[in-house]
C-alpha positions in Angstrom: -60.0 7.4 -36.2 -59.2 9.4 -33.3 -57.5 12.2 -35.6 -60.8 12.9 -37.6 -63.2 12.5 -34.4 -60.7 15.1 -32.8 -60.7 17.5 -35.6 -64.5 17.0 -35.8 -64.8 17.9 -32.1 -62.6 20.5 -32.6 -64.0 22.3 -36.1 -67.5 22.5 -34.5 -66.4 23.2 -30.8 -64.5 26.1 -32.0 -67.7 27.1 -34.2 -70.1 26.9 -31.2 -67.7 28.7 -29.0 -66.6 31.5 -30.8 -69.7 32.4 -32.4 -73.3 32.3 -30.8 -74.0 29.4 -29.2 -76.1 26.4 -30.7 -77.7 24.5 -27.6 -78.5 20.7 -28.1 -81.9 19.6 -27.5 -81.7 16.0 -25.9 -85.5 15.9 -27.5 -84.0 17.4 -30.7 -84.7 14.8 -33.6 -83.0 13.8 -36.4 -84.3 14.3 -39.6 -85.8 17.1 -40.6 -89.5 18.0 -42.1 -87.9 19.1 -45.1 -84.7 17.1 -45.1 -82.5 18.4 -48.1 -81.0 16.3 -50.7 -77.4 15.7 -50.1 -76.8 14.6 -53.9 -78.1 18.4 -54.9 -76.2 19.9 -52.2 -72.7 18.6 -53.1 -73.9 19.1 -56.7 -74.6 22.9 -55.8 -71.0 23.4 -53.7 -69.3 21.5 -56.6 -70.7 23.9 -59.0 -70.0 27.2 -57.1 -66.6 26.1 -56.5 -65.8 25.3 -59.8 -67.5 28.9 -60.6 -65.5 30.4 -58.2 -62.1 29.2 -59.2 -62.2 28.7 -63.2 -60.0 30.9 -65.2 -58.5 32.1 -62.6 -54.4 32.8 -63.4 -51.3 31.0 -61.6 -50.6 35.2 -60.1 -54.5 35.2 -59.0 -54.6 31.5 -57.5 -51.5 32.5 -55.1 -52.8 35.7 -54.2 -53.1 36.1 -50.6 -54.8 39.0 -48.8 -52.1 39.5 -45.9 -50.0 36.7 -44.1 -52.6 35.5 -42.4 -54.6 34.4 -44.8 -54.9 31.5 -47.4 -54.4 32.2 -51.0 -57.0 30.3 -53.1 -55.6 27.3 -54.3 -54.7 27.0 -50.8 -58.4 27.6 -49.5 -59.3 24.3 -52.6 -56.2 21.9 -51.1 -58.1 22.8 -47.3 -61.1 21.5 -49.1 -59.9 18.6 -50.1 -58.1 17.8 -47.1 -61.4 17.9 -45.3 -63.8 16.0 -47.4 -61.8 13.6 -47.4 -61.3 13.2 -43.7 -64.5 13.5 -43.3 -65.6 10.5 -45.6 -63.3 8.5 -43.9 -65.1 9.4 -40.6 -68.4 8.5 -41.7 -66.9 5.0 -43.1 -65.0 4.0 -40.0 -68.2 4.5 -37.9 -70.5 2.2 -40.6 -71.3 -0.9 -38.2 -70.7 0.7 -35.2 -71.6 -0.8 -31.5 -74.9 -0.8 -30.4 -74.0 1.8 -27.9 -73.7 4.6 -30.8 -77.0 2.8 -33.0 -78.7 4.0 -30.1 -77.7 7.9 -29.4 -79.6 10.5 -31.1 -78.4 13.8 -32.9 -77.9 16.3 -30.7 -78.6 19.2 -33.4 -81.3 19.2 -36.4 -80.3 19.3 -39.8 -80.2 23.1 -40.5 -78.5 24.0 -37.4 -75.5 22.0 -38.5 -75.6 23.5 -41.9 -75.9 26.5 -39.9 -72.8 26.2 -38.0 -70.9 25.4 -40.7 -71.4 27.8 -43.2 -72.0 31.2 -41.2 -68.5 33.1 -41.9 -69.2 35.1 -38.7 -68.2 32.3 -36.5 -64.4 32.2 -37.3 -62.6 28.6 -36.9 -58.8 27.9 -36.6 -57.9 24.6 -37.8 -55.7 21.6 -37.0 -52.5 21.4 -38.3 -52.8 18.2 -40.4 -55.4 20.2 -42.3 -53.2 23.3 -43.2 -52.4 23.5 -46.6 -49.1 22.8 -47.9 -49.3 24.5 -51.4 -50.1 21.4 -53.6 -51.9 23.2 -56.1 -50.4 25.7 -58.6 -53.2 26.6 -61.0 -57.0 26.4 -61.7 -56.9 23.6 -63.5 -54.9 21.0 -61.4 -57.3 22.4 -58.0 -60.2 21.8 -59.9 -59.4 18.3 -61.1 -57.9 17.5 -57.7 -61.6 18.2 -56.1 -63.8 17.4 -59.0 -62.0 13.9 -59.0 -62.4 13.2 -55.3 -65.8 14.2 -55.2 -66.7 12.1 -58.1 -65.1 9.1 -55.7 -67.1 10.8 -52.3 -70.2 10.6 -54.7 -69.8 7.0 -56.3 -68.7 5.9 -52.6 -71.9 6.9 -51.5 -73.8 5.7 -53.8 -72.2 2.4 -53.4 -72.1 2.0 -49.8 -75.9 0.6 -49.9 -76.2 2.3 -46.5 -78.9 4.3 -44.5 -76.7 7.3 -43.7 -79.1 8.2 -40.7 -78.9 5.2 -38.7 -74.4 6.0 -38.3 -73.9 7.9 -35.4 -70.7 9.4 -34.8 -70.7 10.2 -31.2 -67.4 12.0 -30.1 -68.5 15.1 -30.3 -68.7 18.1 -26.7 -72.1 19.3 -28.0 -73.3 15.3 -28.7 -74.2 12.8 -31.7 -74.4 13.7 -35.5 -75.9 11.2 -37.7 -73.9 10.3 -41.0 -76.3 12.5 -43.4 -75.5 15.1 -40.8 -72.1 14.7 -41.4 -72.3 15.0 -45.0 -74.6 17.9 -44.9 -71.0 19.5 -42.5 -68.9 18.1 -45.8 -71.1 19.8 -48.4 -71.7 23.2 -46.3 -67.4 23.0 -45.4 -67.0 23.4 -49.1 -70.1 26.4 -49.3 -68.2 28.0 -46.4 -64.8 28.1 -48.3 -66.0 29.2 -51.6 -67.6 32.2 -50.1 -63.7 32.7 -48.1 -62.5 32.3 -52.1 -64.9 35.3 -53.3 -63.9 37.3 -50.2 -60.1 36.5 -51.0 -61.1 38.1 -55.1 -62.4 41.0 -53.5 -60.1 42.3 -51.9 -58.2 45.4 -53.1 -55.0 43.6 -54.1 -56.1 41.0 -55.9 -54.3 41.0 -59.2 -56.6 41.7 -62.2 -55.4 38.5 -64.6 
């Protein structure tokens, strides 16, 4: 528990940091006038992902831009890594103390999804979340995330639980609700496929 709260903290600490600062609003509610649909979003990032990564050869899927950066089946395995994580955040939290039943989200909706997916605000992250080159081509990245988040989906479905009345409160900037938190899971994956389209851009990238 205190691994994924950490990186939590530490993902969107870095975020607000970095980039332009998002200031919490202790009146700031929760849901939002338009709340959007988490089942299309993760349908959306699932789709763009797959988009962004089928075909692509063993030579293109190790590519990497400079020795900083991640090739893109290393970009899908930090995917993975984190939506997983981040699942297992949002269940450890599920019957929480009163204490946390009781705090409200220090950010709307769209500034989460905000902070999450804008590429300007660059974010290191943790070493348990680093890649380790588990993926060799398209195919086995692509199962490896279509699989999990056909488990993250089904889970949710499941779970039988109002995702807005979880708070997960170890955070600098204050509480984000469960949806929140999945809304962060779904715009993680939007952020990365728009690092994989950057990464196929670039001048070296092989052509097959």
């Amino acid at each position: 528990m205190k691994t994924l709260a950490t990186f939590f903290s530490f993902i969107l600490f870095g975020a607000i940091y970095i980039g332009n600062p998002i200031r919490a609003d202790s009146d700031t509610i929760c849901k939002s006038e338009n709340e959007k649909d988490i089942y299309e979003y993760l349908e959306e990032t699932e789709e763009a992902l797959i988009n962004s990564t089928q075909d692509l050869s063993e030579e293109q899927m190790q590519y990497k831009p400079d020795a900083e950066s991640w090739s893109v089946a290393e970009i899908v395995e930090h995917i993975n890594l984190v939506e997983n994580s981040l699942k297992s955040l949002i269940s450890s939290n599920m019957g929480a103390d009163a204490s946390k039943a009781d705090a409200k989200a220090a950010m709307t909706d769209e500034e989460v999804m905000q902070l999450i997916t804008n590429r300007s605000q660059k974010m290191k992250t943790q070493g348990q979340f680093e890649p380790t080159g588990e993926f060799m081509t398209s195919d086995e990245a692509i199962k490896a995330f279509i699989d999990q988040r056909e488990e993250i989906t089904d889970w949710l479905k499941d779970s039988n639980v109002d995702m807005r009345s979880i708070m997960i409160t170890e955070f600098p900037f204050g509480p984000v609700d469960g949806y929140q938190t999945l809304l962060f899971l779904a715009g993680h994956t939007e952020r990365h496929t728009a690092q994989i389209e950057e990464v196929k851009a670039s001048a070296g990238f092989p052509g097959e």
